[in-house]
C-alpha positions, 0 to 999 in steps of 0.5 A, a space after each residue: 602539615 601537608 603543604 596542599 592543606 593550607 590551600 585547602 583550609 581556606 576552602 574546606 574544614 578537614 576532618 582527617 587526611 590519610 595517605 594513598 599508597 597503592 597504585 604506581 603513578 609518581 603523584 602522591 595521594 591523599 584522601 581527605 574527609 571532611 567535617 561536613 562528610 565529604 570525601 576528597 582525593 587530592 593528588 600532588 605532582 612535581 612542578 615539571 608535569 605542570 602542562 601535563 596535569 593540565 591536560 589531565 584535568 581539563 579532559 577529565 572534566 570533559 569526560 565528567 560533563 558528559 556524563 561518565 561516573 569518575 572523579 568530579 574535578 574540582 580545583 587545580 592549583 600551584 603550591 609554594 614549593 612549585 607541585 602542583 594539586 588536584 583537588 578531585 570527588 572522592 569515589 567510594 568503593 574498592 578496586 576490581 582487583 579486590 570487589 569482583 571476586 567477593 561476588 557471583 558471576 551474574 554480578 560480575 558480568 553486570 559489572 563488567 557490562 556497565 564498565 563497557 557501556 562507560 567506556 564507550 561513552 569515553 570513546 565519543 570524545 573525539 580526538 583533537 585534529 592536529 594528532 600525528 596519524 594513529 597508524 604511523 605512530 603507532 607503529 613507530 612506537 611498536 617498532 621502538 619497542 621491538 628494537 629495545 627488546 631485541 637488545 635488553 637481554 630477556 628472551 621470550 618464547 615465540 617473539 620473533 612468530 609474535 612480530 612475524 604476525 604482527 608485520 602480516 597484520 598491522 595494515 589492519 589500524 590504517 584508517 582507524 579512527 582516533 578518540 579520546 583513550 583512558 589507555 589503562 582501563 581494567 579492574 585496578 583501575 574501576 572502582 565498585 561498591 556494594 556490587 555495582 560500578 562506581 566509577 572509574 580512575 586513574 586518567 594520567 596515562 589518558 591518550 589519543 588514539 583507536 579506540 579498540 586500543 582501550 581492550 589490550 588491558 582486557 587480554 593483559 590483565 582483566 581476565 585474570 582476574 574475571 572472565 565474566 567482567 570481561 566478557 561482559 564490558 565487550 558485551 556493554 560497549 559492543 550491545 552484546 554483539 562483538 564484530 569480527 573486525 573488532 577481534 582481528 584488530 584486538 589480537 594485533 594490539 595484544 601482539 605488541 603488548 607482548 614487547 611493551 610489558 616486558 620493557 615495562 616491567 624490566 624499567 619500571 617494576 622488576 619485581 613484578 617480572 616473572 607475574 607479567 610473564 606469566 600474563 603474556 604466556 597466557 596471552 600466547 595461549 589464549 590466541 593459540 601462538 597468534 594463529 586465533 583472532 578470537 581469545 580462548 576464555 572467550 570462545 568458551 563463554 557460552 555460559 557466561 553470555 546466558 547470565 
């Protein structure tokens, strides 16, 4: 028996619970049908990310109020054992990872436009006043990343050209303003059904910050696996008119994705080195070695932005 079902049984009558393996966050997960018909997702942390699941939850709500299609919050509560529960609405569907190429890209720019059109309502929560400067931290954060690189032992084409550009063109975040951040926004993370947006997960790595920063997963990992999804959650967040300021601030955040996913990946996923790699060869391509602000697949999306 599962120590969150007694918490649980005195709420709801359990049908069936089925463990979540998929993803990389340290919570467990599971999903929990009801005898009602109602599906839940519970997710159960260690006791030492008590206030950081809080804040999780709490803003989740927040974002839920307003009007974003994600996971109703329903219950947050202490075990015994000290883990904590999140009790949230189940969303029913498959990842983008797996729906968007089993449809047309007329579906797929759709999806992607009203994943833009979310995203953009995410980013009107404005972020607490108290925060540290975006600009000063984000580029204390880079900086540290950069110095890790240079001595983790892995050597990646054009880095040093990469943090060149990077120096040249980081006075572009100054004065940027700071918003609400899912920060892992990208088809793994956004669920559909039936060929249509249902919504998005994951907010446990949410942050505060520019909210141009919510696209470097774009370049890293959405177009690999639509184009069109891309290009269509520009066009939903933008209403289909993408300003150049945006392009020039997105390739600066692109160039330090660069040294981030290869710590990521060294750290957190080995196994996933040479795959994340060959993202970031892709990205050195689609910018054209850093000397285009404007990606390759999207300069070549005149077909695309006809559907």
């Amino acid at each position: 028996m599962h120590e969150f079902q007694t918490f649980l049984l005195d709420k709801y009558k359990i049908q069936d619970i089925v463990q979540i393996h998929k993803g990389f966050s340290n919570d467990e997960k599971y999903k929990v049908s009801l005898k009602d018909g109602t599906v839940l997702l519970v997710r159960v942390s260690s006791p030492d990310s008590y206030k950081r699941k809080k804040d999780e939850f709490d803003v989740l709500a927040t974002v839920y109020r307003l009007g974003v299609t994600c996971s109703e919050p329903l219950h947050f509560h202490v075990l015994p054992s000290g883990n904590i529960c999140m009790v949230l609405g189940f969303i029913e569907g498959e990842d983008g990872e797996e729906a968007l190429r089993k449809h047309s890209e007329d579906i797929q720019y759709k999806m992607g436009f009203e994943a833009g059109r979310q995203l953009k309502m995410m980013h009107s929560i404005p972020a607490p006043v108290d925060l540290q400067n975006w600009y000063e931290q984000k580029w204390k954060k880079h900086m540290s990343y950069y110095e890790s690189y240079k001595t983790c032992g892995f050597v990646f084409e054009h880095a040093e050209d990469i943090q060149r550009f990077i120096e040249k063109n980081v006075d572009l975040l100054k004065n940027r303003p700071s918003t609400f951040q899912h920060d892992d926004f990208h088809p793994g993370n956004l669920i559909f059904h039936k060929g249509r947006y249902n919504g998005v997960i994951d907010f446990n790595r949410y942050d505060w910050g520019d909210p141009y920063h919510d696209f470097y997963k774009v370049g890293l990992f959405t177009t690999h696996v639509s184009v069109p999804f891309a290009v269509g959650q520009l066009h939903g967040y933008f209403d289909n008119s993408v300003p150049d300021e945006f392009w020039k601030i997105y390739t600066v955040y692109m160039g330090m994705s660069i040294f981030s996913s290869i710590l990521w990946s060294l750290k957190q996923e080995p196994s996933l080195l040479n795959s994340m790699i060959g993202n970031l060869h892709q990205i050195l391509k689609d910018h054209n070695q850093f000397t285009s602000h404007i990606p390759s697949w999207y300069v070549d999306c005149d077909n695309i932005d006809s559907l």
